[in-house]
N, C-alpha and C positions, 0 to 999 in steps of 0.2 A: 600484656606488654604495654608498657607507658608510652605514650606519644609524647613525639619530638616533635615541636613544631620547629621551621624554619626562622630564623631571627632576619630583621631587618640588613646586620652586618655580614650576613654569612653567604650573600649572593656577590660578587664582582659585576658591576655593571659589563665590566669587557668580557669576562667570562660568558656571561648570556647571550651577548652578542650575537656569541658564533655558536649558540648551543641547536644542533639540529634540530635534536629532541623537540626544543621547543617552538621551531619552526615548525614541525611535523602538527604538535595537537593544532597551534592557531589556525591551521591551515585546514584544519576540521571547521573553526568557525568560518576562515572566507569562503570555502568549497561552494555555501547556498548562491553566495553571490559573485562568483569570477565573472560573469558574463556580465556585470553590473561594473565590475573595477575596471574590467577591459572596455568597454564601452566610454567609463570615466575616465581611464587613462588615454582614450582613442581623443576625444573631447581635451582634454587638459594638453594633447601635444600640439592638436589644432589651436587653442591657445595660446600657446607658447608661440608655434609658427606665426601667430598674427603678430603677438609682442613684438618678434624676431623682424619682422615685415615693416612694421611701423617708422620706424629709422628707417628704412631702405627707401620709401615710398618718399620721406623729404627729402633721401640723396636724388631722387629722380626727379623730384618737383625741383630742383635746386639747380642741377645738371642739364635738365629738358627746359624748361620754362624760362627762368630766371635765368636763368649766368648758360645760355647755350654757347657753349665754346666752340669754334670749326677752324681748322689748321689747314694748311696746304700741303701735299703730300709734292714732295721735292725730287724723292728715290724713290726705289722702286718698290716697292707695294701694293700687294692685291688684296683686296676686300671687298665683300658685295657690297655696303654700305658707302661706298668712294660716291660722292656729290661731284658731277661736270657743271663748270660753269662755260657758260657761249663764247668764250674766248678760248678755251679747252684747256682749263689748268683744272687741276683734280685737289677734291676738299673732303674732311672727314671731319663726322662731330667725333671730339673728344670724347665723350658719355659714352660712346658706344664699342668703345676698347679699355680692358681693364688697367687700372695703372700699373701695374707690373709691364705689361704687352707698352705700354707711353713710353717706360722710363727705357725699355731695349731698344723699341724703335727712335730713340729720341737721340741716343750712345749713338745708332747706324747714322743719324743725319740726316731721319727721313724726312721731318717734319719743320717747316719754315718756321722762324720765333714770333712771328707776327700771327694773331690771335685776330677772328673774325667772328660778329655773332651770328648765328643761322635765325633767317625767319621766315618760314615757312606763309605762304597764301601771303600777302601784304596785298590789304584793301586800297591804299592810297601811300605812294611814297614823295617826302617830301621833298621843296625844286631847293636843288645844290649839292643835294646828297651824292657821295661819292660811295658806288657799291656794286658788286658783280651779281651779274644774274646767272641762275640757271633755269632747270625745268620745274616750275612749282615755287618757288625759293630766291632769296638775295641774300647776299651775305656781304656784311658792314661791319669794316675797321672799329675795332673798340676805337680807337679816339674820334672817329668819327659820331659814334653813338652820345658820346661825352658833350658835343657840340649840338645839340637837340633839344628844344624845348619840353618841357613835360608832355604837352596833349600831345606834340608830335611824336612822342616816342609811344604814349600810351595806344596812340592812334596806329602807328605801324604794329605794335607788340598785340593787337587785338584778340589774333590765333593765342598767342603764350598765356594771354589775360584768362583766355576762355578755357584754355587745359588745366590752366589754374586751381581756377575755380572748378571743374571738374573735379580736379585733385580732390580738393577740400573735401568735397561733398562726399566721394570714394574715403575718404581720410575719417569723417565723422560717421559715416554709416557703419565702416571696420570696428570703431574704438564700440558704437550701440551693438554689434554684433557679438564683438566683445566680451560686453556687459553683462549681454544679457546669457552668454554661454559660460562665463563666469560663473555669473548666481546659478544658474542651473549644474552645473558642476559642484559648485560649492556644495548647495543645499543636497544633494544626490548623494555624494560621497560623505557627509556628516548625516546623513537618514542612514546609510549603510553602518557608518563607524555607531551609533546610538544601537542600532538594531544589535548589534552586534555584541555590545557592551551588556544590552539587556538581556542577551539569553544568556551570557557568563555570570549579568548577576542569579539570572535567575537557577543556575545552577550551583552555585553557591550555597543560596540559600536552600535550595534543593539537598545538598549537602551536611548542609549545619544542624538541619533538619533530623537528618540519617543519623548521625556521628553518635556516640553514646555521653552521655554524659560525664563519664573520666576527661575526654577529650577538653572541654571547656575548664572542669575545673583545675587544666594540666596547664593550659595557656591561656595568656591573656587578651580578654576581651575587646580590650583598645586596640591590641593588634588586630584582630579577627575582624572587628568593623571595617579595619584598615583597609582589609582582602575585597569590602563589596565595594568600597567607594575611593578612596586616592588610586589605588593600585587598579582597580577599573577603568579610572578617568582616564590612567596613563595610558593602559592598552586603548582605549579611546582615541588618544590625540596621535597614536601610532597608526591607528588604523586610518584616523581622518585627514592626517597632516602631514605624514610620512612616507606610507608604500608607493602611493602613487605620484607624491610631489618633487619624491629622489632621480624618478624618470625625469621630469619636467626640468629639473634643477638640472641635471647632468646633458641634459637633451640643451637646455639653452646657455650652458657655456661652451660646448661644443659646437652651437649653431652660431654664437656670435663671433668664438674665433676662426671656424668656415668662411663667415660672410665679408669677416675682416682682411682674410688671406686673400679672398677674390677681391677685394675692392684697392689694398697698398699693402704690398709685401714692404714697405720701408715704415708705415704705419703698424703693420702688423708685428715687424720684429722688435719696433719700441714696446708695446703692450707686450709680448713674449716674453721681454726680458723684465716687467716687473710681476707678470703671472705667477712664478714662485716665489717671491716675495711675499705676495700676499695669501699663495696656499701658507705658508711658514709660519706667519703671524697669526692666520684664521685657526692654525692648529693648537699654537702653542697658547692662543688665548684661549679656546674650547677646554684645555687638559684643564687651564689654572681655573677658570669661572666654574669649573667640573666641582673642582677643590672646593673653590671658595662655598658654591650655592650647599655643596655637602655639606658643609663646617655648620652653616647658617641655618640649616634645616634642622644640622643636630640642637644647636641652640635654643631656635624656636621650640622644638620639642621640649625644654627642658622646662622653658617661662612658660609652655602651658600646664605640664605636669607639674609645675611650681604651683601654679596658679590654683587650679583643681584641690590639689592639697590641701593649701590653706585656706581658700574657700568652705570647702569642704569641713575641715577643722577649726573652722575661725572660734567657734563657741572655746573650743578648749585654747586658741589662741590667744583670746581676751581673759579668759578665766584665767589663767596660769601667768600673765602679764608677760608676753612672749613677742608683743610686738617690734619692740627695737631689734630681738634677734630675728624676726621673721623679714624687716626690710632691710636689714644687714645682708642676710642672703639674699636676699631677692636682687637685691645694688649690685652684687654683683655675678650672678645671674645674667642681670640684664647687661651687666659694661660689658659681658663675655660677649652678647648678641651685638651690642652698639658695636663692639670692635667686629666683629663679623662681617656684620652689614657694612659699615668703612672697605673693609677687604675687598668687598665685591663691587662697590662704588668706584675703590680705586680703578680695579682690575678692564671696568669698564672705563674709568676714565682718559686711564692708559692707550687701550685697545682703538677707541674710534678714532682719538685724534690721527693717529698712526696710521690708521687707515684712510683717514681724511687728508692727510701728508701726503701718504702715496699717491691718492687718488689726482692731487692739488699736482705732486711731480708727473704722474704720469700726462696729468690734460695740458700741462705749461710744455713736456716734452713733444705733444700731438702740436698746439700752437706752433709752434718752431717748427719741425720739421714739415711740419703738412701748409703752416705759412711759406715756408718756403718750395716744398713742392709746386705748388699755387703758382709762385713769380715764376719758378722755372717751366711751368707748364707740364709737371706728370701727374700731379696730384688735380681734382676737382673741388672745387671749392664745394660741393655736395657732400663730398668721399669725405671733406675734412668734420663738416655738419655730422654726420653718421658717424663716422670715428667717436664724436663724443660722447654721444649720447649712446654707444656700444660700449663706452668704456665706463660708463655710470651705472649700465645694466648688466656689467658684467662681476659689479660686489656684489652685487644682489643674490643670487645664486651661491658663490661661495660662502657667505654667511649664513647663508640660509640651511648649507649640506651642511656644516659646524654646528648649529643649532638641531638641526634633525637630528643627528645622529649622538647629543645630549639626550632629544626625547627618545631616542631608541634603544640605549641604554637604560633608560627606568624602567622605560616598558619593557624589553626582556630580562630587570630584574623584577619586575612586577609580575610579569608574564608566568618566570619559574618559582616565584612566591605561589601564584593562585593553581597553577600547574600542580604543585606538591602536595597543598590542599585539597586541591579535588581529586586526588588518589592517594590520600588516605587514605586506610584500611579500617573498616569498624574493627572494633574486639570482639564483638558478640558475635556471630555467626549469622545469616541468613534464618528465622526460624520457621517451623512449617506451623500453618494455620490451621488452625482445629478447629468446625464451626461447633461450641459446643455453652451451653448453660453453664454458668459458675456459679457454685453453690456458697462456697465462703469458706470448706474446710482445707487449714493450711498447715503444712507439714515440714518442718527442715530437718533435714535427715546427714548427721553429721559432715556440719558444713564447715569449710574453712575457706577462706579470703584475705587477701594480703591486697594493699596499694601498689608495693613494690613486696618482691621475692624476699628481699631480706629481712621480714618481719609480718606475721599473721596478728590481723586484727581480731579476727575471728576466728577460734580455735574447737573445732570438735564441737559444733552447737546444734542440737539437738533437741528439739520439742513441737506440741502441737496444738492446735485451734481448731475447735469443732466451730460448725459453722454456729449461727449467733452468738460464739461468746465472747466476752470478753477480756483482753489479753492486757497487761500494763508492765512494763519494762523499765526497770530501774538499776543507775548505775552511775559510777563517777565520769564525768566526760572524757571521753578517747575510749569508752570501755568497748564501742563498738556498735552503741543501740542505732544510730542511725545511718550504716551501715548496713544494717539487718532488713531497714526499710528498701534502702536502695537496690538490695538486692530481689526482696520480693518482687518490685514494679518493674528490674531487668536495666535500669541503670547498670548494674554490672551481674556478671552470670560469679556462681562459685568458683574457686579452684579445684575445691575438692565435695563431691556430698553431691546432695539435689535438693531443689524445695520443690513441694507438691504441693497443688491447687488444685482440689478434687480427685486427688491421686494421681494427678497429671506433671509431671514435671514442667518447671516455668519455661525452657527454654524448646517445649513443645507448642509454646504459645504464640501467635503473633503478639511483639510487642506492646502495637497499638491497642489490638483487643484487647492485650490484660488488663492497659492501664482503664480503658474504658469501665472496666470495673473493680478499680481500686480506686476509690476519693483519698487524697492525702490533702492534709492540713497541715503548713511547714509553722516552724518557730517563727521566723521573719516572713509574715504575709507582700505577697506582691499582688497590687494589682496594677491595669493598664492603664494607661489615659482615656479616659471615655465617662459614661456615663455607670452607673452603679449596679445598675441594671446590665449593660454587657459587661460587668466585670461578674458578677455571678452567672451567667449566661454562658459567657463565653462566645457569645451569635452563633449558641445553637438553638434553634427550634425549640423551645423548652414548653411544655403544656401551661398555661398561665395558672391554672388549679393547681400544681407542683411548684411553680414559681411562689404563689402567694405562701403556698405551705411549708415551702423552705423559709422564705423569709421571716413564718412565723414563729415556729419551732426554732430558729436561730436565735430568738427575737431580735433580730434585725430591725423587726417593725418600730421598740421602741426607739431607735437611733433615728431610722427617715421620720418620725413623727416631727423630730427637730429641724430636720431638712425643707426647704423649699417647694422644691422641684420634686421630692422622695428617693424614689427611682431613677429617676432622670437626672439629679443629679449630677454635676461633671464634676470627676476628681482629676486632678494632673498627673503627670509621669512618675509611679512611685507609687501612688495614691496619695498624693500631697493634699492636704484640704481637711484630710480626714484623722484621725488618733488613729493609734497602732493597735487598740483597741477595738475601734469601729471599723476598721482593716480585717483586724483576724476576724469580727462578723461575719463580714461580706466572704470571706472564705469560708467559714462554718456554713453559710448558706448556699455559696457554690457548690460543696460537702456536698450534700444535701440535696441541690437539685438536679446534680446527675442519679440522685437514687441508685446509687451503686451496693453490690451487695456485700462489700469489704471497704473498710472504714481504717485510717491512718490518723492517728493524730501525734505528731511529731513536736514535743514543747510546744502544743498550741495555746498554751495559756503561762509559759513561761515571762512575757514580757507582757502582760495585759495589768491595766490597773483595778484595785479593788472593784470600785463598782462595775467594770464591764466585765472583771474575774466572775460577780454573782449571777449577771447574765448571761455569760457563757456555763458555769456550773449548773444553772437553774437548767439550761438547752441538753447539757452534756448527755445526760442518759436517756434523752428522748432522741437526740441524735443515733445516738446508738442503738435502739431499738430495734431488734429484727437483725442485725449485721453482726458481720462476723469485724470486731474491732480491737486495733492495736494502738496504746496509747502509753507513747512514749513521756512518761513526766518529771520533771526538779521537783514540782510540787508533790508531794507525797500526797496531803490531802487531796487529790484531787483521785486517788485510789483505793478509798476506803471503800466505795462499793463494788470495785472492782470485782470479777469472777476469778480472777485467777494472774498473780505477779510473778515475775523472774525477774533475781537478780544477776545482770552482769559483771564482771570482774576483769578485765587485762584478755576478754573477749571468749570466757569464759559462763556457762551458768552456774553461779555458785549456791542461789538459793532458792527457792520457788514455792509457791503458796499463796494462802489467801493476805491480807491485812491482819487479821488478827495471826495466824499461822506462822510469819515470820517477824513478828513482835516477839511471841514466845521464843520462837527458838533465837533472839539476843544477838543475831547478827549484823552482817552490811546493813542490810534495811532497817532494823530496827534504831542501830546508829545513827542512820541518815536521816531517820523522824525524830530524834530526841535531838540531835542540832536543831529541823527544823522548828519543831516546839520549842525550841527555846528562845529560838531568835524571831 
C-alpha cells in the first residue's frame, strides 16, 4: 500500500481547532506535567491579580492620601464609617462608598455640596485656620486648604506624606515581586513547552527511523524536515504562550471590567459600550491578517524554492545563457511577495490606528464624564486615575486572545500534520528475530513486486547464489536490478514468492540484523559531514587492524596520501571536498570494514573517473573475496571475471551465464557489450 502523506493544504486551521482527537494525543504529552501547568497557571493568575491591583492601589493613594474628600451627611444615613465632629454634625470620606452607592445617595439629598479634606493625627495646626474637629481628626473646607502656604500644608498633611510614601515602597516591592514571579513563570512554563517539544521531536525521529523506505521515497523530504522543526516550534509556542496565557487573558478582562463595575457604573457603562466594538475589530482583523500572513508564507515558500533551484542549477543556468529568463521569473516571484507583504503592512496599518482611535474616543469620553463626575462630586478623582489606566489595560488582553488563537490554529494544524505522521503504518510487518549466523546463500524463489498494483516491476524472478559467489546483474534501466537490491536488505518485502538467506526467508529476519550483514555500495555515494574516518566507521567501534585493512584493500590509502590530516580529514554535507571518485572509496571501505558476509554493489563504479575507475577495479575482487556478492553494473567490463551474470528484461530474467556464455549466445548482453565497445 503507498503512503499518502498529509499536504500542507489539506488541514483547515479551524477545522483542527476543534479536532478532539487531537486534543486527546497532546494531552498524552502534558499528562507528565499537569501538576507543573497548574502550579503555572496558579502563579500566572497570582500575576495577573497583582497587574489587576496595581491601578487600584493609585486609586487608593489618590482617594486616601492625596485628594481625601469628606462630605456632610445631611439625611438620614447609617454607616459605620460616619466621622462625628464636636459640634455633632456627621461626615463621611467619600473613598469609602462606591461611586454607584455616591451617585444614589446624592439623587436622595443626603450629601451637603461643600467638600471637606479629612486629616487624620495633625501634629501642629495652623493660627486662622478655620476647621472642625473630631476624635483623632479635623476636617478643612477645600478653599480653606487653597489659602496655605506650602510648609503649612506640608506640615499639617505629615500622616498623608507618610502613607504615601508607604504606598510607594508597598507599590515597588509589588511591581519586584512581580518581576520576579514573572521570570519564574516565564522560564518554568518555556522548560515545560521545550521539554515537551523534545520528546515529540524525539519521536519523530523515533519514527522516520522505523518507516520503510517506500515511505520517503513517496514524500517529500522538505516537507518531513518541516514535521521536526516549524511544525514543532508551533506546538511549542502553543504549549508556552497559549494554554495557560488564555486563562490569564480571559481572567483579566473579566477582572478589570469587575473592578471597573465596583468603582463607576457611569464609567463603566462608557467602556461597555465601546467593548464590542473592539471585540469586532480584533476579530475581523485576526480573519484578514490570517489571510494576508497565509498568502505571504505561500510566497516566501516559493522565492525559497526559487532560490534553491537555481542555485542549485546555476552551472546549467550559465551554461545554457538562461540568465535574463531566470531574473524574469524570479521579478516576479518576488513583486508577488513585495505585494504580499504590502497586504499585511496595510492590514496592520489599518488595524492599530483604529484601535488607537478608539482607544483616544474612549479616554476623551472617560475625561468628560468622569471630569465631570469630579465637579459633581460622585466620581473620585482616583476612580477617574484607575479608569484609565484599566482602560489601556484592557486592549492588551483582547489582542493578545486574537493573536493566540492565530497560534492555535497552526499549532492544531501542525498538531494533526505530526499526529498523522506518527501513526503511520509501516508496510512491512513486525518481523521475528532469529539469532542465527549468515552464511551468504541467497535464493529468490518466484518473486513478484510492483510500486503501485497496476504494474509489476518484477515478474516471476527466480534464481540463486551460493555463498562466495559471485553474482552480476545486467539490464536496461527500469528493468528492475535495483529493485532486486531493495528487496534483499527489506526496504520493501515481495508481493508475491520469498527470498531466502540461508533457507530462511527475509521477512523471518530482523531487519536491522539483516542489513548488519549485507554491505551495499550505492551508485550516488553519500557521506556525512565529519571527518573520513567516521564516514567509513560510521562511530562504530571498528578494530583499527580492520580499519587499516579496509582502507587498504580499497586503496583508499592512495587518496589520504594526498590529504593532510588523512583520516581525520573533514569533508562537508554531501561529502563536499572530496570527487565522487574518492566518495565511492570511502564507501568501498565502509564495504569493507563492517566485514559483512554479503556484498552489494549497486553502479558503484558507474559515475567514477578513469583513474579512480582502475583503483576501484584493481580493489574490486579483493573486495569480494570470501563473500557472497551481487554487482549491479552499466559497465559491462567490469564483469568479465564475473562467476555467474543474469540478464533483466521488463523485470524478467531473459539470460544467464558466464561473460563469455552469453557473448555466444548473441543476445541482450552481448548487444549491450558491442555498444559498449564501441563507444
Amino acid at each position: 500500500m503507498p503512503h499518502k502523506f498529509v499536504q500542507e493544504d489539506e488541514i483547515s486551521g479551524k477545522k483542527s481547532v476543534f479536532d478532539i482527537n487531537i486534543y486527546k494525543w497532546l494531552s498524552g504529552y502534558l499528562k507528565p506535567y499537569w501538576v507543573q501547568f497548574f502550579l503555572n497557571l496558579l502563579v500566572l493568575l497570582i500575576i495577573t491579580g497583582i497587574n489587576l491591583a496595581l491601578p487600584y492601589i493609585l486609586k487608593v493613594g489618590i482617594d486616601r492620601y492625596i485628594m481625601p474628600s469628606a462630605r456632610e451627611i445631611v439625611g438620614n444615613y447609617n454607616n459605620p464609617k460616619i466621622l462625628k465632629t464636636e459640634d455633632g454634625r456627621n461626615f463621611i470620606i467619600m473613598s469609602s462608598i462606591s461611586s454607584g452607592k455616591v451617585d444614589e445617595l446624592k439623587k436622595k439629598g443626603i450629601f451637603s455640596k461643600k467638600s471637606y479634606y479629612y486629616i487624620p493625627k495633625p501634629k501642629s495646626i495652623p493660627k486662622g485656620l478655620h476647621y472642625l474637629k473630631g476624635k483623632g481628626f479635623i476636617l478643612i473646607p477645600a478653599v480653606e486648604m487653597g489659602r496655605l502656604s506650602l510648609k503649612e500644608r506640608i506640615s499639617l498633611r505629615s500622616y498623608h506624606i507618610l502613607k504615601i510614601r508607604q504606598l510607594a515602597f508597598i507599590f515597588i516591592f509589588i511591581i519586584f515581586i512581580n518581576l520576579f514571579l514573572t521570570y519564574a513563570q516565564e522560564y518554568h512554563l518555556q522548560k515545560i513547552g521545550q521539554k515537551i517539544s523534545m520528546s515529540i521531536r524525539k519521536n519523530i525521529i523515533k519514527k522516520f527511523t522505523r518507516l520503510p523506505v517506500s515511505f520517503f521515497e513517496k514524500n517529500p523530504l522538505g516537507r518531513l524536515v518541516t514535521r521536526g522543526t516549524n511544525d514543532v516550534n508551533a506546538l511549542n509556542e502553543f504549549f508556552s504562550s497559549v494554554i495557560v496565557y488564555v486563562f490569564k487573558d480571559i481572567f483579566m478582562i473579566f477582572g478589570i471590567l469587575f473592578i471597573m463595575y465596583r468603582m463607576s457604573l457611569l464609567l463603566f457603562y462608557i467602556v461597555l459600550g465601546i467593548f464590542p466594538i473592539i471585540i469586532v475589530i480584533t476579530v475581523v482583523f485576526r480573519y484578514k491578517v490570517r489571510l494576508a500572513f497565509r498568502n505571504l508564507r505561500k510566497r516566501l515558500a516559493k522565492i525559497n524554492a526559487f532560490l534553491s533551484e537555481s542555485l542549485t542549477g546555476i552551472k546549467v543556468i550559465q551554461a545554457f545563457v538562461q540568465e535574463k529568463r531566470t531574473k524574469k521569473k524570479f521579478e516576479g516571484i518576488n513583486k508577488d511577495y513585495y505585494d504580499s507583504t504590502i497586504r499585511v503592512l496595510i492590514t496592520f496599518a489599518v488595524f492599530r490606528p483604529i484601535i488607537g482611535a478608539i482607544r483616544s474616543i474612549g479616554l476623551a469620553a472617560l475625561l468628560y464624564f468622569g471630569g465631570k463626575g469630579i465637579l459633581s462630586g460622585i466620581i473620585t478623582f482616583g476612580s477617574l486615575v484607575a479608569f484609565i489606566s484599566y482602560l489601556n489595560e484592557l486592549f492588551q488582553p483582547i489582542r493578545e486572545l486574537a493573536e493566540r488563537f492565530n497560534v492555535m490554529e497552526s499549532a492544531m494544524a501542525a498538531s494533526e500534520r505530526i499526529h498523522k505522521l506518527l501513526n503511520e503504518k509501516e508496510e512491512i510487518s513486525p518481523p521475528v528475530f532469529i539469532k542465527t549466523s549468515i552464511n551468504g546463500h541467497i535464493d529468490f524463489q518466484n518473486v513478484w513486486f510492483a510500486y503501485n498494483k497496476d504494474e509489476y516491476i518484477l515478474k516471476d524472478v527466480s534464481f540463486h547464489v551460493d555463498k562466495g559467489e559471485r553474482l552480476g546483474i545486467v539490464g536496461y534501466t527500469g528493468s528492475g536490478k535495483t529493485t532486486l537490491i531493495k528487496l534483499l536488505t527489506r526496504f520493501y518485502d515481495p508481493d508475491k514468492g520469498e527470498i531466502l538467506i540461508d533457507g530462511i526467508s527475509t521477512k523471518n529476519f530482523n531487519r536491522a540484523y539483516l542489513r548488519k550483514h549485507i554491505a551495499t555500495v550505492y551508485q550516488e555515494p553519500f557521506l556525512f559531514s565529519g571527518t573520513i574516518k567516521n564516514n567509513i566507521t560510521l562511530f562504530d567501534d571498528i578494530p583499527e587492524e580492520k580499519l587499516k585493512s579496509a582502507i587498504e584493500v580499497s586503496n583508499l590509502s592512495k587518496v589520504l596520501k594526498k590529504k593532510k590530516q588523512g583520516l581525520l580529514e573533514t569533508v562537508g554535507t554531501g561529502g563536499s571536498g572530496l570527487s565522487t571518485g574518492e566518495k565511492q572509496l570511502v564507501t568501498f571501505a565502509r564495504a569493507l570494514a563492517f566485514d559483512t558476509p554479503i556484498l552489494v554493489l549497486d553502479e558503484a563504479t558507474a559515475n567514477i573517473d578513469p583513474e579512480t575507475e582502475y583503483l576501484i577495479q584493481d580493489a574490486l575482487f579483493k573486495v569480494m573475496e570470501g563473500r557472497t556478492s551481487i554487482v549491479i553494473a552499466h559497465r559491462l567490463a567490469t564483469l568479465k571475471k564475473i562467476d555467474r551474470i543474469i540478464v533483466l528484461h521488463k523485470g524478467k530474467i531473459i539470460e544467464e551465464g558466464t561473460h563469455e556464455d552469453l557473448l555466444k549466445v548473441d543476445g541482450l548482453y552481448a548487444y549491450l557489450f558491442r555498444l559498449q565497445k564501441i563507444a
